[in-house]
N, C-alpha and C positions, 0 to 999 in steps of 0.2 A: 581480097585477102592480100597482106601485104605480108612479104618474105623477107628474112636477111638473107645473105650472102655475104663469102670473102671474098675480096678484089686481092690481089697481088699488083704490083705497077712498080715498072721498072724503065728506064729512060735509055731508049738504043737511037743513040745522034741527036737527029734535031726531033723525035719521036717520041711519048710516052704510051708504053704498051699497058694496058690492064688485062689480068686473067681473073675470070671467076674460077677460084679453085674446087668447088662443089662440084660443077659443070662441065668444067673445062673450054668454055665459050671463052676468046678472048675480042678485044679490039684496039683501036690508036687514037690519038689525037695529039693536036701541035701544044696543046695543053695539059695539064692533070685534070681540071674540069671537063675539058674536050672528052678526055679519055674514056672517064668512068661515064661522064651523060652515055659513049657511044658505048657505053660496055653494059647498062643498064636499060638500053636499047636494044644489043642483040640478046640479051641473055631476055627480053620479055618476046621478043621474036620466036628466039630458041623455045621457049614452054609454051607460046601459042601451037607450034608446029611438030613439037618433039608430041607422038602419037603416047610414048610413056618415055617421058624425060626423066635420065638417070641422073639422080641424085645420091651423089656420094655423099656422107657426115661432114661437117665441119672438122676440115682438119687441124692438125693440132699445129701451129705457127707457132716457132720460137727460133733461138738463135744460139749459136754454138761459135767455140772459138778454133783456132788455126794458129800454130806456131807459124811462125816464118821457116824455111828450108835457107840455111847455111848456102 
């Protein structure tokens, strides 16, 4: 059975982090490719071993704005 998921990925240094937001499983890699392969890896880890893996809904991703502060 094949599943989606949401990835989040965000780059801290010379690193790119991905988080599955459903799960909250994250991982790294020196790539974006690297990243999600290693995040698509732990999160099939994660539901091999999770006895009842919790799965939050898809959350709702969007974007909002910010004035700048004077």
């Amino acid at each position: 059975m094949v599943r989606t998921f949401t990835a989040a990925v965000h780059r801290e240094d010379d690193w790119y982090v991905a988080r599955c937001l459903e799960l909250d499983v994250a991982s790294q890699g020196e790539t974006l490719d690297d990243a999600m392969a290693n995040l698509r890896e732990a999160v099939e880890v994660y539901l091999e071993e999770a006895s009842e893996p919790s799965i939050e809904a898809t959350p709702l991703v969007t974007s909002f704005q910010v004035e700048k502060a004077a």
